[in-house]
N, C-alpha and C positions, 0 to 999 in steps of 0.2 A: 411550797406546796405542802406548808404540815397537816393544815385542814381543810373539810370537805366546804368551810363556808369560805377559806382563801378562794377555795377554786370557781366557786359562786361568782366571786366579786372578779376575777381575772377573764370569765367564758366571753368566746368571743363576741363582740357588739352585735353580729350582723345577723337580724333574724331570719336570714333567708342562708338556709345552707347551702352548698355545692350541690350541684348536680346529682352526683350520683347519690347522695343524703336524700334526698330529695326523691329521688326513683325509690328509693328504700321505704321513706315514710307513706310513700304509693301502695307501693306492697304489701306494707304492714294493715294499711289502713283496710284492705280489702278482707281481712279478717279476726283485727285487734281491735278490741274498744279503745277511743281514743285516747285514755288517760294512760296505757299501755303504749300506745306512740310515743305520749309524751315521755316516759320515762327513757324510751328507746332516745328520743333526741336531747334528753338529759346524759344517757352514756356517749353519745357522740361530744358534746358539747367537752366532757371530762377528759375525754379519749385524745383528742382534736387536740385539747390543753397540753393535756403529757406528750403527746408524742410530737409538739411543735418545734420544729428545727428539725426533726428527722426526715431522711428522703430514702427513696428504695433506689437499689439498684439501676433502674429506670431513669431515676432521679422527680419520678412522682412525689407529693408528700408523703409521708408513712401511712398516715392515718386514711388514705386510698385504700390498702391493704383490708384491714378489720372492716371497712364498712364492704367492701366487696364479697367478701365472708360471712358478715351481716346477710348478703342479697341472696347466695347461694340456698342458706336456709332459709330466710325467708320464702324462697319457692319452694319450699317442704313442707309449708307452713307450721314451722317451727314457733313455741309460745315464745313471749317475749323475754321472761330469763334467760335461755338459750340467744337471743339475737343479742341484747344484751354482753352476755357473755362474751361471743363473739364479738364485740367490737373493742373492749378489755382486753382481748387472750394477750397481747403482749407486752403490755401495761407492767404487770408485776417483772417480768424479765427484762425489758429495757427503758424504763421509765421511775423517776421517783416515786411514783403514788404507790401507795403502801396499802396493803390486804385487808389493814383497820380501817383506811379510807374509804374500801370499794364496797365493805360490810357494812358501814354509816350510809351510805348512799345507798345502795340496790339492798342489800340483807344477804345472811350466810351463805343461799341454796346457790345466786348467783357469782360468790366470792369460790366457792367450791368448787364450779365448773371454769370457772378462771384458773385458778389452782391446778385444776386436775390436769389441762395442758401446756401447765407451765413445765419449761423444762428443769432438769436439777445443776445447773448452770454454777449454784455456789458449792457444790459439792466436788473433791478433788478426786477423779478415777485415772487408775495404769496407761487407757488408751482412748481413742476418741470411741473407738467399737465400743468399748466399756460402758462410756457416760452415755451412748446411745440406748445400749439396750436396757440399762436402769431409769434412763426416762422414757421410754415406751412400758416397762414396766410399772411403773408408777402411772405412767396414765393408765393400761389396761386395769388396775385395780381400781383408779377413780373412776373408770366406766363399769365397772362392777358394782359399783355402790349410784354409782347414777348414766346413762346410756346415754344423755344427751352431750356427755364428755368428748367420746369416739366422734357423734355428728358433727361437732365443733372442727374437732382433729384431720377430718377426713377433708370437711371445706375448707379448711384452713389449706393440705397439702392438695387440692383442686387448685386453688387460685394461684396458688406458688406454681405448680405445674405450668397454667396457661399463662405465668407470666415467666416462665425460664429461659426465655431466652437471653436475656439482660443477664445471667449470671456466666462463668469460666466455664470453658468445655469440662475440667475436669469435676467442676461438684456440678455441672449437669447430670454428668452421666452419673455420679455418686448419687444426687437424689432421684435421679430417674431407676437406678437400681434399686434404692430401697423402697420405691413407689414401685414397682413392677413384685416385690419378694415379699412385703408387708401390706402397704396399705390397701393395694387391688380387693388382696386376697381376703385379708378383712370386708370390705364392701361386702364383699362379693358373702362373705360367710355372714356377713347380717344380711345380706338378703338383697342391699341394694344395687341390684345389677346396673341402674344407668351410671349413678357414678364408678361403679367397679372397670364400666366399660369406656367413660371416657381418661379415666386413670392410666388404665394400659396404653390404648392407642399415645396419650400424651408421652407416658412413659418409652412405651417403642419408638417412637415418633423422635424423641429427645437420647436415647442409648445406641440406634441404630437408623440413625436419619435416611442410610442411603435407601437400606431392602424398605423402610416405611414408604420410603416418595416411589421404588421401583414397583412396589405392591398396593401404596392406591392406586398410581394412572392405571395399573392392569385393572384394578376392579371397575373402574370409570370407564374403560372400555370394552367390559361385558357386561355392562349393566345397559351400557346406551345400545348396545346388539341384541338385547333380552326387553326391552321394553314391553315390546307386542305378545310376546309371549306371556310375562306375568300377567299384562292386564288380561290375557283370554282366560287364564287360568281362576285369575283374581272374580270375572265376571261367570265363569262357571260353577265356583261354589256362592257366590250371591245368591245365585239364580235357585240354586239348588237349594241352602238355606232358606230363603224368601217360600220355596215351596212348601216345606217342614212348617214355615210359619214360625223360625225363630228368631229373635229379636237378635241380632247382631251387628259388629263391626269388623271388616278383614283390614290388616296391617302386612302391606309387603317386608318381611325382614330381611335386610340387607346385612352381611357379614363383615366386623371389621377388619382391618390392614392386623393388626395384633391378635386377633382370633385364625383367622386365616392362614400368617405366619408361625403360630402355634401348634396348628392342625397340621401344618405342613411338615412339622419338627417332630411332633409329636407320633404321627402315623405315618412318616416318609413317603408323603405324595405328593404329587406336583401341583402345582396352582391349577391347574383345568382340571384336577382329580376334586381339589377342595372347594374350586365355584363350579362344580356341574353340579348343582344344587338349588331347587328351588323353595325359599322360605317364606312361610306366613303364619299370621298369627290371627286368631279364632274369636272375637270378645262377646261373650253371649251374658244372659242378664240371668241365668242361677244354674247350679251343679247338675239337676236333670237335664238342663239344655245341654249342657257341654256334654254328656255320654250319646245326647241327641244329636247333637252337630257331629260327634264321631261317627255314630251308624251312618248319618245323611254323606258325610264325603266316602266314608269307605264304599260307602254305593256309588260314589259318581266313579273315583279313581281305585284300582284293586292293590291294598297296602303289603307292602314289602313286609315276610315273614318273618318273627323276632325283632321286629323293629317297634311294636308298642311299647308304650310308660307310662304307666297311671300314678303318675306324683300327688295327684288329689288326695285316692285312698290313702296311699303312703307320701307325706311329704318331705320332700327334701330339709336335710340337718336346717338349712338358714329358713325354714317356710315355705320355702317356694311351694306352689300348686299348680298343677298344669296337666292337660293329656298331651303326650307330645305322638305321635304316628308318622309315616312315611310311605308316601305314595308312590306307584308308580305312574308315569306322568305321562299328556300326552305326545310330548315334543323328547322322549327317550331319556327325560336325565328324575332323578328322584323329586319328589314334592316333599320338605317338610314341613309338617302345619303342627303348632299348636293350640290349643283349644282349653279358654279360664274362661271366669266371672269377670265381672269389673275388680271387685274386692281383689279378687288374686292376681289380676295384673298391676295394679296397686302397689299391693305389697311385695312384688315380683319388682318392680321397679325401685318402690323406694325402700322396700324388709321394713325396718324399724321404725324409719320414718313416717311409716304409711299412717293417714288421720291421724298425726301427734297432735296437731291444734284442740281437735274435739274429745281427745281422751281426758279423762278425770283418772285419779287413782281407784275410785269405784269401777271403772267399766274395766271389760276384761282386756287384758293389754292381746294384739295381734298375736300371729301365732311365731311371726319372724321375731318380735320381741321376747313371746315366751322361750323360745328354741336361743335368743341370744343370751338372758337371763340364766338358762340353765349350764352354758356354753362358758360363759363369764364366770358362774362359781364355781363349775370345776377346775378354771383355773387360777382362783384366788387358792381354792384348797391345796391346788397344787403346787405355787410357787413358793408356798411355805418351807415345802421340803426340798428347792433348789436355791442355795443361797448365791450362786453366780448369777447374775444378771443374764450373762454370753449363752449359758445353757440356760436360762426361763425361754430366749430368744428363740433360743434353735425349736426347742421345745413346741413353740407358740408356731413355729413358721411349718413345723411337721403336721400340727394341728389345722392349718390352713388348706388340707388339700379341697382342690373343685369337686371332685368327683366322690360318691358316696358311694358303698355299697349295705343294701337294706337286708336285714336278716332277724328271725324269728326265736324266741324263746321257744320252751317246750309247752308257755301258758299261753303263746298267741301276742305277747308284748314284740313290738319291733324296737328294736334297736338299728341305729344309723351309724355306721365304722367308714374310714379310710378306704379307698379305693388300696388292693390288695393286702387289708387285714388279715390275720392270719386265726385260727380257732384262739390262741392265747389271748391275741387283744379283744376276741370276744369274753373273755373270761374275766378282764380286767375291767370290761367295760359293764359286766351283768354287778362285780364290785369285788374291792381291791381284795376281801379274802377267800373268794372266788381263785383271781387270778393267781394269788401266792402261794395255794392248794392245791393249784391244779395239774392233773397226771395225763391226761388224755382229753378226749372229744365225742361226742357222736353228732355226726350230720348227717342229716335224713336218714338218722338211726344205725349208720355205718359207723363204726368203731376208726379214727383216724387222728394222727398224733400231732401233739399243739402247734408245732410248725406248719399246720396243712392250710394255704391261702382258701378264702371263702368267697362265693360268689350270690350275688343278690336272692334271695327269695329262700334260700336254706334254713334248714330248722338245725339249730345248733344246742345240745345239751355238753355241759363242763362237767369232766368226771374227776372227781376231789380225792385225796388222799390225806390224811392227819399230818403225816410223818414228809407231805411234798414241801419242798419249797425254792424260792426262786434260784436261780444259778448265773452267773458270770454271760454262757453260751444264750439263755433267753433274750438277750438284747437286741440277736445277732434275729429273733424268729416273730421281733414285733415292728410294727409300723409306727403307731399312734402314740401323741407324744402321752397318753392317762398312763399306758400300757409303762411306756419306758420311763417315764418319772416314777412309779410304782414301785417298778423292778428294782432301780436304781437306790433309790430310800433304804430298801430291806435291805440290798447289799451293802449300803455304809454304813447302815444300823447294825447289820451282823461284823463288819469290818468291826466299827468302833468295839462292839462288845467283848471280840475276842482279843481287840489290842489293848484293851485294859485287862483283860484277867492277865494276858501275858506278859505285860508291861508291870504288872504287881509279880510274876513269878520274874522277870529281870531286877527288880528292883529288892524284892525279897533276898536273890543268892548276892549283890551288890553288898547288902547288909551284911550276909552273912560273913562273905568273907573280911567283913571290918569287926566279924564275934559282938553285933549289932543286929538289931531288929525295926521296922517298922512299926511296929507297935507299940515301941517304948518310946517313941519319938511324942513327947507332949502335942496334944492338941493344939494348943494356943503356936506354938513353935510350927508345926505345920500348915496351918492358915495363914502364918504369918510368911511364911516362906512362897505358899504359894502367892500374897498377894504381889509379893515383891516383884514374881516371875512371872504374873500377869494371866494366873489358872485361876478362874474360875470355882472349879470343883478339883480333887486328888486325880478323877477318872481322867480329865483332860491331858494331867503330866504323865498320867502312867501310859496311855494311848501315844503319845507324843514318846515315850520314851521306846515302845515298840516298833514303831512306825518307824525308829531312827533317826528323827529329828533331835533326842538329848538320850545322853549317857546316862544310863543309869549310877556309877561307879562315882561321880562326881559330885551327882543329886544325893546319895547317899552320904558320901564326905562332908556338902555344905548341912544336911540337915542333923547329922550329929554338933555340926561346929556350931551350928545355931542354937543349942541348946548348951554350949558351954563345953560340953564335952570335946577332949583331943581327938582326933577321927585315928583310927587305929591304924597302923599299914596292915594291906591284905596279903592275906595268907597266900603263898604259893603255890599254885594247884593243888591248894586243898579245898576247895567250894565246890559244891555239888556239881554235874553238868543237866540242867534244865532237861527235862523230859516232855518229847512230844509226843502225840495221839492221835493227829490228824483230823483232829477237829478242829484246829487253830487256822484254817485255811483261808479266811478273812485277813489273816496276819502274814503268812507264811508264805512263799513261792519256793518252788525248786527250778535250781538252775540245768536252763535247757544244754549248758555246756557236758551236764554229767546226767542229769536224770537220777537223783540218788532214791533209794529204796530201802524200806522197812528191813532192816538186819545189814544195809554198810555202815561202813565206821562214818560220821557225819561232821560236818563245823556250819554255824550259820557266822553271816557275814550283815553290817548292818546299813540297809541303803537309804538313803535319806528320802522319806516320803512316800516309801515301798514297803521299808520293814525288814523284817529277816527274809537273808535267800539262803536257801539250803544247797550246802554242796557236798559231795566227796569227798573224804580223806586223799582219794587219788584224783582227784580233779586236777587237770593241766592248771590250772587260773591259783589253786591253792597257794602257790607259792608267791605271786602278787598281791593275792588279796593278806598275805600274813603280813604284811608290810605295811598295813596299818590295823597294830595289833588293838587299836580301841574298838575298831569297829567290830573283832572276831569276837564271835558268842560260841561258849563250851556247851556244845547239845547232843543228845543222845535219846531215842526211839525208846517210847516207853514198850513196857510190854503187852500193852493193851492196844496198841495202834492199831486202828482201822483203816478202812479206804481205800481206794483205786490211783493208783500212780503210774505214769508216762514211765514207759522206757524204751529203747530205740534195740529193734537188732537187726544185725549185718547179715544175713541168709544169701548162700552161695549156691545156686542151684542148674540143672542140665538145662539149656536154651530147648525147650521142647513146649508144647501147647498143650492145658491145663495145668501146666505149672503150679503160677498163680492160684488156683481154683484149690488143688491138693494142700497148699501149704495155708494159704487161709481157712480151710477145712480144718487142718489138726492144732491151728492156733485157735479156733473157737472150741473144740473136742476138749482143748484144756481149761476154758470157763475165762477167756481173755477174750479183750476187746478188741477191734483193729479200729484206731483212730485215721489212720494214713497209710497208703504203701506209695514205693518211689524207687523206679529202676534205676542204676547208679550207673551202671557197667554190663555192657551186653555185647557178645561177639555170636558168631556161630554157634558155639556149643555151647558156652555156658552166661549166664548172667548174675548180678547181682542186685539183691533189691533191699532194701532200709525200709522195712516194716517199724513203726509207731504203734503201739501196744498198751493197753492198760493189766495193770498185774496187784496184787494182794501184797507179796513181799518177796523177797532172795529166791523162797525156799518154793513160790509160785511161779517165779519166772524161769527155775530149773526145771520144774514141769514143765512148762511150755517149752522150753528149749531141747527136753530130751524127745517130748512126740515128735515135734518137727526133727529130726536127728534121724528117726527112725526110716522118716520116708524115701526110697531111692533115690528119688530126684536130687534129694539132698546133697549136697559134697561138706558144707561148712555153715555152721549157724557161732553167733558170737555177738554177746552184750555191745553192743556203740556208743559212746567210747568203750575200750576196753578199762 
């Protein structure tokens, strides 16, 4: 198979395809000029070649698979690059024919979308999680750069669904789970609900066979009990519409085994709570009719309060458009009806799909395409800044949720967030220096702090500060993965920052105790050193040497020995002890064993991957951790230290009521913070409670210790540990 003319001479004899070739070239032909068929039966012919001798699980030939794949989109009417594609996609992964082949025959546009889902098969990853989430990654980027990659990906994981039964229970349920967590939810966020919808059910159907079979036949026997009812209901908005004089179509919507079951998990109600429900759908022929067909039913039936949505004005993140309403009904249980165009049931059905055949790149691409287009870039932008694969994943699956909640700038712009976003991820999402400035909130002009969840239709203004910036706790007050990849970036960009200044002040007193410097180390000797050690740039080993992953004291021996020089023995506690500020807080932790503060005698300790932990001279743990004296770092509180530090105290006080109330009183009167309280020990008369506390230094936490002292309730207040 070296070349595309071997494969010329090898295609098979027989000018009459298989069957279902055959149904294909049917369907193509219903909207491809013919020489476009042909080339579609040219990729069959190649495809057919390579993958001959292969059988599926079934024990079909292989090549059944892609042309079935083929047919899916073709009922999308998909152009023919795209079917094409499809009938290739696993060519490059388990067949000889090679990338140069498939670009000599079809050209690049079609070799790309082959590419794009192909998986990273010859790449070596930790775990199979690993190699997964790297090749969903790499495809969502080749859908980024071209969309009809996903519609490839999605029919590809449709056919494999309706043919899973042929596979082991246990990678049923494997790929029935990651089509239930991934692929649905994608459909579903480009907009294409049918396949989103037959994804789950397949998906539910294959993970949880029994409640699937126990939750159709239930619906199969309220639907044959409901007949006569939808049709009177079905023939009462006809009638009613027909009067108005609008041009429409009603669709009874029936709810699936996987929606149903959802609903059911979701809002903890029982199956006759989730089908006492009557559903249909409204198809009128332009946007004035649809607000018409709204008025015309609200007049026949009187609609349930709070229960309208006009997705038109405001469209859902994937496109969607729709008036969706809630009637009261005549047989006691609710009416829902929604009410679109044709256009918007279209692309309600297919999102991205919708009139792909008859788009050019001239015409305006749908609005499910444009909302998917801008959806894709921000997370090309953002998978830059996650080099784990496992976190892009998580990242992208947070970004999947169903539910929107819509909210307003102060200029009337809407923005579309996560079902319970909070004011921060709106700050993140108005843009990233927005969010990493940001102090507070105002909603509908109310002054409210960035962890305050938001609800649809609120006007939200971000109030900014120079000197704000992100914190460790913000992670803990966002939903959305723009928000938490954001957050996350600034935090290891401020990590890295401060583990190279202080990885140069480790590496500095390393020197010095050798009556050596840094600086006097030749250039050419330090390049050369780092290639050896596989840095990059100096920042990389100095970072790496604060973090605690290497010794300073060793790096400095080899890189005197590298320039010829004897490395000196270090001087005996005579090197400086390293001075902190409390700025180094990207580097730095204190240990929750002691809680040490500005003016105790201090040691840090070095943990690999963490950095320095700071502890107590009197810290119980001191004495193990000196037993591996490489890792103890000689440190000392500069005099300029700023900031707020955890301390715990022991508060021993009369069992009586406002207790609590008094002694949190006189810990705020002294300009301290209460992170935690926690009652330890409680009888009759007296209790004890373990307040968590933020403090300035020593000489602030004996303030606070002697108000609280003062108060009678008091009997004993006392630093924990002592």
């Amino acid at each position: 198979m070296a070349t595309t003319t071997s494969m010329r001479a090898k295609a098979p004899e027989a000018n009459r395809p298989p069957a279902d070739m055959r149904a294909l070239e049917q369907q193509l032909a219903a909207y491809l000029p013919p020489e476009q068929v042909e080339r579609v039966r040219r990729a069959y012919e190649i495809g057919a070649l390579a993958h001959a001798g292969q059988t599926r699980r079934s024990g079909e030939p292989y090549i059944t698979h892609p042309v079935a794949v083929a047919g899916i989109l073709a009922e999308l009417g998909m152009d023919a690059e795209t079917i094409i594609a499809a009938i290739l996609h696993d060519t490059l992964e388990d067949t000889a024919l090679t990338s140069e082949q498939i670009t000599a025959e079809f050209g690049q546009p079609v070799m790309a979308l082959v590419d794009g889902v192909t998986k990273l098969d010859k790449v070596r990853f930790r775990s199979r999680q690993e190699a997964a989430a790297e090749s969903f990654r790499k495809m969502l980027l080749a859908m980024a750069r071209d969309l009809r990659v996903i519609l490839i990906k999605l029919a590809d994981r449709l056919h494999n669904m309706r043919t899973l039964g042929a596979m082991e229970p246990d990678a049923r349920r494997r790929i029935a789970r990651e089509t239930l967590e991934i692929y649905a939810p994608i459909a579903q966020r480009l907009g294409m609900n049918r396949f989103k919808a037959e994804l789950q059910d397949l998906g539910f159907r294959m993970f949880h066979p029994d409640r699937h079979r126990v939750i159709a036949e239930r619906i199969r026997a309220v639907l044959g009990n409901r007949r006569e009812a939808m049709a009177r209901i079905e023939d009462a908005v006809h009638t009613r519409l027909g009067a108005e004089q609008i041009a429409h179509r009603v669709v009874s919507r029936i709810k699936s085994p996987y929606s149903i079951y959802s609903k059911m998990r979701a809002e903890h109600k029982s199956f006759t709570q989730v089908m006492d429900v009557y559903g249909f759908r409204v198809v009128v022929d332009s946007v004035a009719h649809c607000y018409q067909a709204l008025g015309a039913v609200h007049a026949l039936y009187k609609p349930l309060d709070g229960r309208f949505r006009d997705f038109i004005a405001i469209p859902k993140a994937n496109g969607y458009q729709s008036l969706h309403t809630v009637l009261f009904g005549p047989f006691g249980a609710p009416i829902e009806i929604q009410i679109r165009t044709e256009e918007m049931d279209a692309v309600a059905e297919r999102g991205v799909a919708a009139h792909w055949a008859y788009k050019t790149d001239a015409a305006p691409a749908n609005s499910a395409q444009s909302r998917a287009r801008e959806w894709l870039s921000n997370l090309v932008d953002r998978q830059t800044e996650m080099p784990s694969p496992l976190e892009f994943i998580e990242n992208v699956k947070v970004d999947l949720f169903p539910d929107e909640v819509y909210l307003f700038t102060p200029k009337g712009q809407i923005l579309a967030l996560p079902r319970n976003a909070t004011a921060l991820d709106f700050a993140y999402f108005v843009h990233t220096d927005v969010g990493d400035h940001a102090v507070a909130a105002r909603v509908d002009k109310r002054l409210v702090p960035l962890r305050t969840p938001l609800a649809s239709g609120q006007t939200v203004e971000i109030v900014t500060a120079p000197s704000a910036a992100p914190s460790p706790q913000w992670l803990e007050w966002v939903v959305s993965g723009r928000a938490r990849t954001a957050i996350r970036h600034h935090l290891k960009r401020l990590q890295h920052e401060d583990a190279v200044e202080f990885g140069h002040r480790m590496l500095d007193r390393a020197f010095s105790a050798l009556d050596a410097s840094l600086e006097a180390i030749p250039h050419a000797a330090l390049e050369r050193y780092l290639g050896e050690q596989k840095y990059k740039r100096l920042e990389e080993l100095l970072a790496d040497i604060a973090l605690g992953n290497r010794a300073a004291e060793p790096i400095a021996q080899a890189l005197l020995a590298a320039q010829g020089e004897h490395p000196h023995v270090a001087r005996s506690g005579s090197s400086e002890k390293i001075l902190i500020n409390g700025s180094e807080r990207g580097v730095l932790s204190f240990g929750n064993c002691c809680h040490p503060l500005p003016g105790d005698e201090i040691m840090g300790y070095l943990s690999a991957g963490k950095g320095i932990v700071v502890h107590r001279l009197e810290c119980p743990n001191v004495p193990e951790l000196r037993k591996s004296p490489e890792r103890c770092i000689e440190i000392a509180w500069d005099t300029a230290v700023q900031g707020d530090y955890k301390v715990e105290l022991r508060i021993e006080v009369a069992n009586r009521p406002g207790v609590l109330a008094q002694v949190a009183a006189a810990i705020a009167e002294a300009g301290s913070n209460i992170e935690n309280v926690e009652y330890k020990e409680r009888d009759l008369t007296t209790a004890t409670m373990l307040f968590t506390i933020e403090v300035k230094n020593r000489k602030h936490l004996a303030d606070v210790m002697r108000r609280v002292r003062r108060l009678q309730v008091v009997t004993s207040v006392k630093r924990h540990p002592v």
